[in-house]
C-alpha positions as CSV (number, residue, x, y, z in Angstrom):
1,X,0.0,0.0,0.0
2,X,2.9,2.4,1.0
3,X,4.5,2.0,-2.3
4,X,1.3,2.0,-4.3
5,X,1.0,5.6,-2.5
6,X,4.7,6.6,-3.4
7,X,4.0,5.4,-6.8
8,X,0.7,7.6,-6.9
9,X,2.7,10.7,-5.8
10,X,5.2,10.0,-8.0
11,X,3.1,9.6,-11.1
12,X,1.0,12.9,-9.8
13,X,3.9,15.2,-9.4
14,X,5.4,14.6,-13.3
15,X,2.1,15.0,-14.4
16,X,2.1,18.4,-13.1
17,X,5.3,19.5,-13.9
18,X,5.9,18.0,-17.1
19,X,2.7,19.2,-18.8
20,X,3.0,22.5,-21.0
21,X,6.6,22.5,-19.7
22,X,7.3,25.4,-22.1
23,X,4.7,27.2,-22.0
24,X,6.3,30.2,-20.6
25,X,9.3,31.6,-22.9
26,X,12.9,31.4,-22.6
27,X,13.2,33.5,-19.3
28,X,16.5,35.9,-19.1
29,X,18.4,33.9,-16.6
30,X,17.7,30.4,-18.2
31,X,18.8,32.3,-21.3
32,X,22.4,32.6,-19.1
33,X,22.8,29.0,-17.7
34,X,21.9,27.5,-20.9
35,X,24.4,29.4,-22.9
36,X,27.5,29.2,-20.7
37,X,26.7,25.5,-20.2
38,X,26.8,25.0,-23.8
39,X,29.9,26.6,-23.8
40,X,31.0,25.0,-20.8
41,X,30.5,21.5,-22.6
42,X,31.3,23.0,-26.4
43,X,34.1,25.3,-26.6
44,X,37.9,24.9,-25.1
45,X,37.8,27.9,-22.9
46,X,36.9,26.9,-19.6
47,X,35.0,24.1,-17.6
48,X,33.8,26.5,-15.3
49,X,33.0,29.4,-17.6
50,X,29.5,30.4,-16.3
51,X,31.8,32.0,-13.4
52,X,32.1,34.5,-15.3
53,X,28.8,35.6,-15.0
54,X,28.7,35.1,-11.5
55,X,27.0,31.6,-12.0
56,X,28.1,28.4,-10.2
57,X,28.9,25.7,-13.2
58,X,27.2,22.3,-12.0
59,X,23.5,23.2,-13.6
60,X,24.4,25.2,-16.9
61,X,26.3,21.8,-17.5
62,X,23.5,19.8,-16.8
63,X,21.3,22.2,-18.7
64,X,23.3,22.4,-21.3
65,X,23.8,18.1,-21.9
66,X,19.8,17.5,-21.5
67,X,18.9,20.0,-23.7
68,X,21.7,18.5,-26.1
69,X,19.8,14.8,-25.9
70,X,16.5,16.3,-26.4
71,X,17.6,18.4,-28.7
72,X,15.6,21.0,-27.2
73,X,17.1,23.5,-25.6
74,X,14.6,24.9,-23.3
75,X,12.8,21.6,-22.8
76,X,16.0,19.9,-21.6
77,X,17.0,22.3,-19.6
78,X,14.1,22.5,-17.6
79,X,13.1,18.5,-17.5
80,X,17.2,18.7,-15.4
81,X,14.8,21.1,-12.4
82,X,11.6,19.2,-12.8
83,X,13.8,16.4,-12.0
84,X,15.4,17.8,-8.6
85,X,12.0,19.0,-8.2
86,X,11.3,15.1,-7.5
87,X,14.6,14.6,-5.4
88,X,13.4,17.0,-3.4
89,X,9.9,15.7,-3.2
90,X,11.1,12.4,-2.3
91,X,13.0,13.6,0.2
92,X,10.1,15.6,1.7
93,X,8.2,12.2,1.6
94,X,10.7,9.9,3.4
95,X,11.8,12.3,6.0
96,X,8.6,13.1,7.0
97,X,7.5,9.6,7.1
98,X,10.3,8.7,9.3
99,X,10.5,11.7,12.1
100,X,6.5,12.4,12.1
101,X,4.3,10.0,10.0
102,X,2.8,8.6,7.2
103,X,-0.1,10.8,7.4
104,X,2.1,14.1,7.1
105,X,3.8,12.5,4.3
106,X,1.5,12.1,2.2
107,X,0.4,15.4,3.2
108,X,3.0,17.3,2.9
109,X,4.0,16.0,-0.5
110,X,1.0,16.3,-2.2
111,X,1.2,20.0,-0.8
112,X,4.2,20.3,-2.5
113,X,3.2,18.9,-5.7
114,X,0.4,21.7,-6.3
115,X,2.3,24.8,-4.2
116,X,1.9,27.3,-7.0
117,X,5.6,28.2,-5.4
118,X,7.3,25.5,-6.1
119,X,5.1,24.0,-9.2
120,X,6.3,27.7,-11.0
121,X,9.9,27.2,-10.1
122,X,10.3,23.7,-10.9
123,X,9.4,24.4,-14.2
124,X,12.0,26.4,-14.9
125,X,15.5,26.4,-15.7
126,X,16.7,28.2,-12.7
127,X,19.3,27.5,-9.4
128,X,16.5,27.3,-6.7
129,X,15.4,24.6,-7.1
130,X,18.2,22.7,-7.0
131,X,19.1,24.0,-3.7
132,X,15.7,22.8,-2.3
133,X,16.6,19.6,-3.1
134,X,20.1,20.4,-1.2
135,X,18.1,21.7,1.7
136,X,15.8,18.5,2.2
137,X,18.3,15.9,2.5
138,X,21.0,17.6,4.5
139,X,18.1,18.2,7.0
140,X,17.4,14.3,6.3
141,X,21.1,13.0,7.0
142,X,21.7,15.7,9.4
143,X,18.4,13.8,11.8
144,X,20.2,10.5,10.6
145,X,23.9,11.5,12.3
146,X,22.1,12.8,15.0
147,X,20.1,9.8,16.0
148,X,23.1,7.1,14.9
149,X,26.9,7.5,14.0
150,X,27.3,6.2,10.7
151,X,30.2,7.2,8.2
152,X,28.3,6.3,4.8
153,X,25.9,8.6,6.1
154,X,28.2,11.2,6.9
155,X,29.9,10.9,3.0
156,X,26.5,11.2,1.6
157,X,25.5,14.4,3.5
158,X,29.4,15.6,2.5
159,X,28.8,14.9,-1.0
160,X,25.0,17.1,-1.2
161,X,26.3,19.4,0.6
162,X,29.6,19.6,-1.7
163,X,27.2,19.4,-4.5
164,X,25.3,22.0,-3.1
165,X,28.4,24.9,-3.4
166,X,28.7,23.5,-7.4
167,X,24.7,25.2,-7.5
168,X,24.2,28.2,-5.8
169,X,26.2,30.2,-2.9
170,X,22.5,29.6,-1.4
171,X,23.7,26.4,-0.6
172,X,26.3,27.5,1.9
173,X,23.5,27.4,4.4
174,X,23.2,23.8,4.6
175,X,27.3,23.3,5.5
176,X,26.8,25.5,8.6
177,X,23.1,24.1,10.0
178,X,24.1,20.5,10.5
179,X,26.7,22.3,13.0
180,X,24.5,23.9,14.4
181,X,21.9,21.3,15.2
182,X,24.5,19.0,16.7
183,X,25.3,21.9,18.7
184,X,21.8,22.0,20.2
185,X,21.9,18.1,19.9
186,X,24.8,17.9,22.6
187,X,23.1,21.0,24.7
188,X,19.9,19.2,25.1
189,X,21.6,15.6,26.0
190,X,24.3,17.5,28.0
191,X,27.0,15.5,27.1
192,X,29.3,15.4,24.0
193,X,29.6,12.6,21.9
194,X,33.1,12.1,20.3
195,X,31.6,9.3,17.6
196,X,28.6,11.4,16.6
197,X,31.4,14.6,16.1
198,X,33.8,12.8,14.0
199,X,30.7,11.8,11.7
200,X,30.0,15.5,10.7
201,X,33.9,16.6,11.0
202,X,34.4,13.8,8.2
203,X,31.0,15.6,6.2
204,X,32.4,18.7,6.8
205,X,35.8,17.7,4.9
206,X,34.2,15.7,2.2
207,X,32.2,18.8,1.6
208,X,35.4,21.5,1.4
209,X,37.3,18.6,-0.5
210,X,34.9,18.8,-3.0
211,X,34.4,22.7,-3.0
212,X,38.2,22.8,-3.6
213,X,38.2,22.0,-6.7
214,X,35.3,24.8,-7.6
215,X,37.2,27.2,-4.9
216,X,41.0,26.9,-6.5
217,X,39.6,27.7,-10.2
218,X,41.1,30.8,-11.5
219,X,37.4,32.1,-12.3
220,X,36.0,31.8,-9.2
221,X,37.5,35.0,-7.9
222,X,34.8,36.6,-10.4
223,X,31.8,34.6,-8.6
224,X,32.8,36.2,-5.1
225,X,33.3,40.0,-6.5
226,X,29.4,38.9,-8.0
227,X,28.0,37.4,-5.2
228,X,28.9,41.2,-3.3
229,X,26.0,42.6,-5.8
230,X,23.6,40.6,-3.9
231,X,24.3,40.2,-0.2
232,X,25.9,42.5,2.1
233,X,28.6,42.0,4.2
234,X,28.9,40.2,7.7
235,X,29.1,43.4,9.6
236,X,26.5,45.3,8.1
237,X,23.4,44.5,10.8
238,X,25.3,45.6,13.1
239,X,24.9,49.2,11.8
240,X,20.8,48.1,12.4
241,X,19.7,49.6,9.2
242,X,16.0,48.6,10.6
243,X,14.5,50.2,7.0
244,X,16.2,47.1,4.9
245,X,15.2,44.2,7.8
246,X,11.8,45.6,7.4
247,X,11.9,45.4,3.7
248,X,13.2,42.2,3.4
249,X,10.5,40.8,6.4
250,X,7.6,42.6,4.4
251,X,9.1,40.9,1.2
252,X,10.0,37.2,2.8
253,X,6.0,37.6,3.6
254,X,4.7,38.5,-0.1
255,X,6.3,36.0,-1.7
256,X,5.4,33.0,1.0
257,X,1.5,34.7,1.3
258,X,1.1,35.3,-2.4
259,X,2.9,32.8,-4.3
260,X,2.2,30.0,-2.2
261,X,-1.5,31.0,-1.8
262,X,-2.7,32.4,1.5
263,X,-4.5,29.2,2.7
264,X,-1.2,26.9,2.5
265,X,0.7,30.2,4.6
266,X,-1.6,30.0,7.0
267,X,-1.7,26.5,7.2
268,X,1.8,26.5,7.6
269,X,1.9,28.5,10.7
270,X,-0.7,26.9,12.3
271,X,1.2,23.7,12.0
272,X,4.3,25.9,13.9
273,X,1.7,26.0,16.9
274,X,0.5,22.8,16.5
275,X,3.6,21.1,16.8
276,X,5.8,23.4,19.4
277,X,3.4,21.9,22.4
278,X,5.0,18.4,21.8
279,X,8.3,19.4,22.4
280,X,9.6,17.1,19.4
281,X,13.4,17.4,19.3
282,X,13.2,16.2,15.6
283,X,10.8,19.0,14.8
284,X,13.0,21.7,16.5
285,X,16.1,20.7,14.5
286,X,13.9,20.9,11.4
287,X,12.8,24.4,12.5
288,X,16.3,25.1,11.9
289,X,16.6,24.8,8.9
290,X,13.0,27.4,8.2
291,X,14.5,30.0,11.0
292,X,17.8,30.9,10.3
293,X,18.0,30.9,6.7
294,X,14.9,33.6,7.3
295,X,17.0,35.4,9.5
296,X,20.3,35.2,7.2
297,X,17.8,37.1,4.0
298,X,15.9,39.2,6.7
299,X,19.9,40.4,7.6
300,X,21.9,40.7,4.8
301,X,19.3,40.4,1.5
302,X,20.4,43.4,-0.9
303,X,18.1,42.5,-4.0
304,X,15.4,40.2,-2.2
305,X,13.5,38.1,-5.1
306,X,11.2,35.4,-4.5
307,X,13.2,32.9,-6.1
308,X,15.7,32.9,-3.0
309,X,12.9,32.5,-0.8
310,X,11.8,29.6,-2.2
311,X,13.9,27.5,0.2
312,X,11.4,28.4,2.5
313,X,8.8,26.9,0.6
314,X,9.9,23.3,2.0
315,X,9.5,23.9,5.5
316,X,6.3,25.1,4.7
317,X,4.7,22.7,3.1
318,X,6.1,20.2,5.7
319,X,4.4,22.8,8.1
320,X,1.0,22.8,6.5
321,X,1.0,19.0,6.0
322,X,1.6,18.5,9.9
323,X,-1.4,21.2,10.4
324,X,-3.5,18.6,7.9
325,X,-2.7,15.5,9.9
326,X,-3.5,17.1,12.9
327,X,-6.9,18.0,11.8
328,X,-7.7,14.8,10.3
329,X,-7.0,13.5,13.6
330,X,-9.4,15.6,15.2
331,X,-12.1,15.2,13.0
332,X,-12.0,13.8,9.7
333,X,-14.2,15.7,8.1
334,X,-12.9,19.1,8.7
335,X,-9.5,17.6,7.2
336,X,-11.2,17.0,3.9
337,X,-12.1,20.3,4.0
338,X,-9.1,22.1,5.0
339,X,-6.9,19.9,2.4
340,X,-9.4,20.7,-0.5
341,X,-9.8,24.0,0.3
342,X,-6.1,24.5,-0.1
343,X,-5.9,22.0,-3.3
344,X,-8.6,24.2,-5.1
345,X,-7.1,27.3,-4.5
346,X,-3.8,26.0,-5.6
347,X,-5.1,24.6,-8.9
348,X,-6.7,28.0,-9.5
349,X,-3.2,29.7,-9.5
350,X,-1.7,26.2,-11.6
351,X,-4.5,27.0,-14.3
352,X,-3.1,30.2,-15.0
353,X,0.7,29.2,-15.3
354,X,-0.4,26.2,-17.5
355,X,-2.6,28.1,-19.9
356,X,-2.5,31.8,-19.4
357,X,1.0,32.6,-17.8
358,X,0.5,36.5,-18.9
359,X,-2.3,36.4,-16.5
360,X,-0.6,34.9,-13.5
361,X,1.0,37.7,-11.6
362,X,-2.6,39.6,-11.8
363,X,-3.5,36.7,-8.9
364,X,-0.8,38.3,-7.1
365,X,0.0,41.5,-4.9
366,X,2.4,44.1,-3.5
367,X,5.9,42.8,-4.1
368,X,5.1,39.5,-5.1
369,X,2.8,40.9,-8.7
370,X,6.2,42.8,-9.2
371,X,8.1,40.0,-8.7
372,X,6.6,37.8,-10.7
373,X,6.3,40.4,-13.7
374,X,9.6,40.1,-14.7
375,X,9.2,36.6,-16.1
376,X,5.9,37.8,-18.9
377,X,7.1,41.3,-19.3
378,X,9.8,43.4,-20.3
379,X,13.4,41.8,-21.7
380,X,14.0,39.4,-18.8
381,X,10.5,37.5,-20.3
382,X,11.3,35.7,-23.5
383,X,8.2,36.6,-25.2
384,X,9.6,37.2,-29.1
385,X,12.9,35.8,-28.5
386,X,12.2,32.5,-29.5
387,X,10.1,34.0,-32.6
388,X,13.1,35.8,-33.7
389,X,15.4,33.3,-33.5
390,X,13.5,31.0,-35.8
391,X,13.0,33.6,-38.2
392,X,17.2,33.9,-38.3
393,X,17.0,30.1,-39.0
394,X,14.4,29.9,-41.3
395,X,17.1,32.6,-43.4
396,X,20.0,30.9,-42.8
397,X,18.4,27.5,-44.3
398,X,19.5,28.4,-47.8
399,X,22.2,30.6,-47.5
400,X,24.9,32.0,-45.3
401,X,24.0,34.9,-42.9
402,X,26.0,36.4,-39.9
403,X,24.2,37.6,-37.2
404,X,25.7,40.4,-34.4
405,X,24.1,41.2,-31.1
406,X,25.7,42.8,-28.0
407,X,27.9,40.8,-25.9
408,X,25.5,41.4,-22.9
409,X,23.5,39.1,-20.7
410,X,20.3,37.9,-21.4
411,X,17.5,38.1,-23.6
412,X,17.5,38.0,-26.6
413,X,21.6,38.0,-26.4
414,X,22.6,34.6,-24.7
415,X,19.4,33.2,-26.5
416,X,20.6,33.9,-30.0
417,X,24.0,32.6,-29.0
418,X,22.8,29.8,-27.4
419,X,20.2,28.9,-30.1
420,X,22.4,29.7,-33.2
421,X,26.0,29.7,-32.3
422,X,26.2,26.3,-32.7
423,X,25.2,23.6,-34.9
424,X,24.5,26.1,-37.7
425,X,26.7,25.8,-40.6
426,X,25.2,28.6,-43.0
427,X,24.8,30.9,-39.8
428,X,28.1,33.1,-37.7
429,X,27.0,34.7,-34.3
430,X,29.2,37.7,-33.7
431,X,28.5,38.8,-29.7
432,X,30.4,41.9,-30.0
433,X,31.3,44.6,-27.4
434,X,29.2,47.6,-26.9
435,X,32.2,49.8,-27.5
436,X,33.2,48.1,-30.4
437,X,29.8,48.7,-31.9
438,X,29.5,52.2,-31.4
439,X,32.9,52.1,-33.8
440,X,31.1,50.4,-36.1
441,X,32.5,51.5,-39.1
442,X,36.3,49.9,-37.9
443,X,33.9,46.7,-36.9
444,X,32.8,46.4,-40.3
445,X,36.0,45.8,-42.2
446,X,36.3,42.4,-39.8
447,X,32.8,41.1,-41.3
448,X,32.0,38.7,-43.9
449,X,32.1,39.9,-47.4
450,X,29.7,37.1,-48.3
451,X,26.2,37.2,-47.1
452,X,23.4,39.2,-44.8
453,X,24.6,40.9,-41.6
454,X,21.6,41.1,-39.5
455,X,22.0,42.6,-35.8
456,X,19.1,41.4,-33.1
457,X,18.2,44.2,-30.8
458,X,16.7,44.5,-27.1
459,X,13.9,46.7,-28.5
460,X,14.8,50.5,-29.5
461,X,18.1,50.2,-28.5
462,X,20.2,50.0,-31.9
463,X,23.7,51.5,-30.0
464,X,23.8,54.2,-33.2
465,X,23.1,51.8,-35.5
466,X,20.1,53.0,-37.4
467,X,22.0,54.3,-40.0
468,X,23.2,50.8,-41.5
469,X,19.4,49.2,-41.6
470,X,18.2,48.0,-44.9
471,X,14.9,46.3,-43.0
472,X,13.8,45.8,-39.8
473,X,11.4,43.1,-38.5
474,X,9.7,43.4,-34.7
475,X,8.9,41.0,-32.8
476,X,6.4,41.9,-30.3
477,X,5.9,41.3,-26.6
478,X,2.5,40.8,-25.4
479,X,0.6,43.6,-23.3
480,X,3.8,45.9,-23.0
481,X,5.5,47.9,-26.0
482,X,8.6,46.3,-25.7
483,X,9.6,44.1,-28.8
484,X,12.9,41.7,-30.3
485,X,14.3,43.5,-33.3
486,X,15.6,41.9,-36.1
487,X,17.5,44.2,-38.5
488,X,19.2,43.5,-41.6
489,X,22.8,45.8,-41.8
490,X,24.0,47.5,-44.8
491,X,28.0,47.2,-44.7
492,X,28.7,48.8,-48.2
């Protein structure tokens, strides 16, 4: 019966992730990953190129070799998060089936499986994900140390957690927390245990052994100056700058009230309450793991967005299936209300991202509508990027064409590179420097006598160009004025 269930789950949660997987456009940060993974796995420059942009290398790779075998870019890419999507859904499963019960399992993970938060984000081809999936099981092997010294354990949390720094700085959480809960684990028993300490000091070096070889990579230097644009430094809340904690508390609750529906936020909570009068150890350790990475954002979060909150989307939905179980224990009938309610509500918000993803942020409010803008509007959406790019191929079938854009990040630039630098015999990508550009008429003397230059441009901005088009075709983004211009250069 328990696998039958499992296998339900299982089947339930592809269902929903796989369907209409592309039905939202080449966002501007998948645009990034999947071009510096292709050229991570293509070109003899570097293995860890996507440091450049600030980007830990382990999921533009992956990104790059699914969408390779598929032979769909986008598609590939984002079956690699739908994928840890399910990692971390198992995970969710089994630990809560082993520290609270079958009951909260199954609720939590079918919770999970229709969150709007984490149905939206495991769709795409982004980081966060991943680090979910990082966040699960170090809290699962972290319980399993704890309870029982056991050095295959302690290699396996090592290696996530090692994986972990190969995906996202986010990840660095998860190398200090299991710390941190033995720390509490030896002030509750009052007593320290020498066997149970050497099991996380060797996860602790498994995990650096295998950030070494990330850390010691000339480029890397490039991913810390990045990482600055985003967090700031470990001495800033001490200056208790109380207008950016409050920011980042009103933002931490838009994105876990809106995005996640109300109903499963306030769910959530109550299963806080509901489970603090038991005094569970287990469930304080896992509280860890919600708490302090809240605290870390509330702290030092310079450019809050909702995908890094999305680690907190785990807890919650462990939170909200505890608050489920307890109900149905109470009375069973006002379970089945409280876990449809919240089902229906969530499949309202899925409707929209399966069919009508222009429409989804008008569900929304406050900072989380802005938020979730950026991916349908604008140039971080892909709207007309795609449409662009398969007009350049449809010219390039018979006959040889070289294409420019800006060497910039993002849509449409990394797309068109990604999409038509390789593979293309009768097409040349040219990502030049904006400078370079500007001087266009020293540029031009470089370019291929033989066949049409076109340039792509973000919209209006044609960096002095105008003077060189022979055509231009616009490629329009829905409900805003912005558009993906495709002009054809005259070099003579």
């Amino acid at each position: 019966m328990k696998k039958k269930t499992l296998l339900f789950i299982s089947i339930l949660y592809f269902a929903t992730r796989v369907f209409n997987l592309t039905v939202i456009p080449i966002f501007n940060d998948e645009a990034i990953y999947i071009r510096y993974g292709l050229a991570e796995r293509l070109e003899e420059v570097s293995r860890h190129y996507s440091l450049l942009v600030g980007k830990e290398p382990l999921m533009p790779n992956l990104y790059a070799i699914s969408g390779l075998l598929f032979n769909d870019l986008l598609f590939g890419a984002r079956l690699i998060t739908v994928i840890f999507g399910f990692l971390t859904l198992w995970g969710i499963y089994k630990l809560c089936k082993k520290y609270f019960s079958q009951n909260v399992a199954i609720f939590a993970s079918l919770i999970y499986i229709v969150n709007p938060f984490t149905l939206f984000f495991d769709r795409l081809a982004l980081l966060d994900s991943p680090v979910s999936t990082i966040e699960i099981w170090s809290l699962y092997f972290t319980l399993e140390l704890i309870h029982k010294a056991d050095v295959r354990k302690a290699l396996t949390l090592g290696t996530i957690l090692g994986l972990g720094f190969w995906i996202k700085s986010t990840s660095y959480f998860y190398f200090f927390l299991p710390f941190v809960a033995l720390l509490v684990y030896f002030i509750k028993q009052r007593k320290f245990e020498i066997d149970k300490f050497k099991m996380f000091l060797i996860s602790g070096a498994l995990t650096l052994g295998i950030f070494s070889l990330l850390y010691f990579d000339p480029l890397y230097k490039v991913l810390v100056e990045q990482r600055k644009i985003y967090t700031y430094g470990f001495l800033f809340p001490f200056s208790l700058p109380f207008n950016i904690f409050w920011r980042n508390i009103e933002f931490a609750f838009s994105f876990l009230f809106f995005f996640q529906t109300p109903l499963i936020f306030l769910a959530g909570l109550s299963g806080i309450v509901v489970y603090l009068k038991k005094k569970d150890f287990n469930y304080y350790i896992f509280l860890l793991w919600f708490i302090l990475p809240l605290l870390y954002m509330i702290l030092y979060g310079k450019m809050p967005t909702s995908r890094y909150f999305l680690i907190l989307s785990v807890p919650f939905v462990i939170l909200t299936g505890i608050f489920i179980s307890k109900v149905f224990e109470y009375k069973k009938l006002f379970g089945i209300i409280v876990l449809t309610s919240i089902i229906a509500a969530c499949m309202v918000y899925n409707s929209f991202i399966y069919f009508s993803p222009l429409k989804f942020p008008n569900l929304l409010l406050g900072v989380a509508k802005v938020d979730a803008t950026q991916y349908f509007h604008g140039f971080p959406s892909g709207y007309g990027v795609i449409e662009a790019i398969n007009y350049l191929k449809d010219l390039g079938k018979d006959k040889n064409i070289t294409i420019i854009v800006r060497n910039d990040s993002g849509n449409p630039e990394d797309a068109v590179v990604a999409y038509l630098y390789y593979n293309n015999p009768n097409i040349k990508v040219l990502p030049v420097n904006e400078p370079d550009l500007k001087d266009f008429d020293s540029l031009k003397d470089n370019l291929p006598i033989n066949g049409e230059i076109y340039f792509v441009s973000r919209g209006a901005y044609y960096v002095g160009l105008e003077k060189y088009f022979l055509s231009e075709k616009k490629f329009l983004k829905p409900n805003d004025n912005e558009f993906v211009g495709v002009q054809r250069l005259n070099i003579n």
